[in-house]
C-alpha distance (Angstrom), angle and dihedral (degrees) to the residues before:
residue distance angle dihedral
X1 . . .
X2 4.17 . .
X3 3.44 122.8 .
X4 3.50 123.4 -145.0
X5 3.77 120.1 -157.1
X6 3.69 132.4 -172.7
X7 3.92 145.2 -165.5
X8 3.69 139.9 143.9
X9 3.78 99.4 85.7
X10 3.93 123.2 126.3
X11 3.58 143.8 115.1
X12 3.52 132.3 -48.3
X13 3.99 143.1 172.7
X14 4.23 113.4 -119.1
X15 3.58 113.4 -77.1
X16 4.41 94.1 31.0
X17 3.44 132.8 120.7
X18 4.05 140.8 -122.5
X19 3.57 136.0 163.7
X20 3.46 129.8 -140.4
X21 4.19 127.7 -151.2
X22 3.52 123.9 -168.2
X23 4.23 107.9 -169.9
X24 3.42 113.2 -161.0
X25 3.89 129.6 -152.9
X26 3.78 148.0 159.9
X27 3.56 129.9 56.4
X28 3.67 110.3 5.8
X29 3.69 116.1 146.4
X30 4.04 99.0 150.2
X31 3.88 140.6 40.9
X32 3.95 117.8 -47.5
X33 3.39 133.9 -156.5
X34 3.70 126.0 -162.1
X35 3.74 135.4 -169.0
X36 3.83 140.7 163.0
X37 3.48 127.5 -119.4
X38 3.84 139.5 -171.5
X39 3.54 141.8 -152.6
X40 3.86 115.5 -168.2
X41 4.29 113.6 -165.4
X42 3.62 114.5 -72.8
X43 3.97 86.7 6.8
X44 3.94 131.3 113.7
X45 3.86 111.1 -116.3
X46 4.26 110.1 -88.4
X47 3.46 128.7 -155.6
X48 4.05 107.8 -108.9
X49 3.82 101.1 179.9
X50 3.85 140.1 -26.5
X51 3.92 140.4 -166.7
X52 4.08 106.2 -134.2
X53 3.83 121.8 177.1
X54 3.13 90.5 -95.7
X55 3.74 108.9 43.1
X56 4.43 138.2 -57.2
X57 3.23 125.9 -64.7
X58 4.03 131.3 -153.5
X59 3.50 145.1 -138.0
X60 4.15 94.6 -131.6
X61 3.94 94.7 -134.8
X62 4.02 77.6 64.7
X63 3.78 112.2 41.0
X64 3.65 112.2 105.0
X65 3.66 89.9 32.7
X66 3.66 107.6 40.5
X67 4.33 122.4 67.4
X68 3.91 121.3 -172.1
X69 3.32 115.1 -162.7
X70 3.65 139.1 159.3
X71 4.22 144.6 -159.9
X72 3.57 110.0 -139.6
X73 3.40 104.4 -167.8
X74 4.32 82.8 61.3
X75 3.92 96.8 36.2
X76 3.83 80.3 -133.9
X77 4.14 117.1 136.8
X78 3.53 125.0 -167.5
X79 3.50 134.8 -160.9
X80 3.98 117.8 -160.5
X81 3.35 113.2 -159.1
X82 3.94 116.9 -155.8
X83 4.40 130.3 178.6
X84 3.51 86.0 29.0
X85 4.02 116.0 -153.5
X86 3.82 134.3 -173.4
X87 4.18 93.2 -109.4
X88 4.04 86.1 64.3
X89 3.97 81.2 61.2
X90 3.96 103.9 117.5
X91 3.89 140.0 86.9
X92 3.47 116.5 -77.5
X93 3.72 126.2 -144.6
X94 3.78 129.8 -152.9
X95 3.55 115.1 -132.1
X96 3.74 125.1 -164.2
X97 4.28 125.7 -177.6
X98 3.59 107.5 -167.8
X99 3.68 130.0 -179.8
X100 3.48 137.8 -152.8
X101 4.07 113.0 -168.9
X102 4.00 93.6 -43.7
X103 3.48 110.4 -29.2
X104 3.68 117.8 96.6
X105 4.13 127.8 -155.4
X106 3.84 128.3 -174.7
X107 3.29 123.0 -142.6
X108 3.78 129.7 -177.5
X109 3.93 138.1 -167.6
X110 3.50 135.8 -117.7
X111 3.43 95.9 -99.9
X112 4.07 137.1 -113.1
X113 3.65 125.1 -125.0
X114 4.44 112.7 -129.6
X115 3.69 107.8 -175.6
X116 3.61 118.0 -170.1
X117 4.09 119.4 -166.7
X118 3.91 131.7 -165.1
């Protein structure tokens, strides 16, 4: 079992800042993967930003504004969030895909509330 847990969410006025960790721990004996995730109110849950094996991806409403970035030695990935705006308003999940020889398990966080205000 991993657990995934999360902080750095809040409030914050258009155009602000926040960053988000996600510290991962438990079993992990193989490669892992982490991303965040988002689900706005009403909305399905959207991929935000991820760390592949071979580089990060973006959602494109965040590139330019959005960096993933992670500290191996603390399986901890953060996500700083710059030029804030009310449609990045939403909880944001950690997601973690760890593998162990060739099996593969996702795991997800509990979730931290970003709200953005006019």
């Amino acid at each position: 079992q991993v657990q995934l847990v999360e902080s750095g969410g809040g409030s914050v006025q258009a155009g602000g800042s926040l960053r988000l960790s996600c510290a991962a721990s438990g079993s992990i004996t193989g490669n892992i993967y982490m991303a965040w995730y988002r689900q706005a109110p009403g909305k399905q849950r959207e991929l935000v930003a991820q760390l592949t094996s071979v580089g990060t991806n973006y959602a494109d409403s965040v590139k330019g504004r959005f960096t993933i970035s992670r500290d191996n030695a603390k399986n901890t990935v953060f996500l700083q969030m710059n030029s804030l705006a009310p449609g990045d308003t939403g909880v944001y999940y950690c997601e973690a895909e760890v593998w162990s020889g060739h099996s593969r398990h996702d795991y997800w966080g509990q979730g931290t509330q970003v709200t953005v205000s006019s």
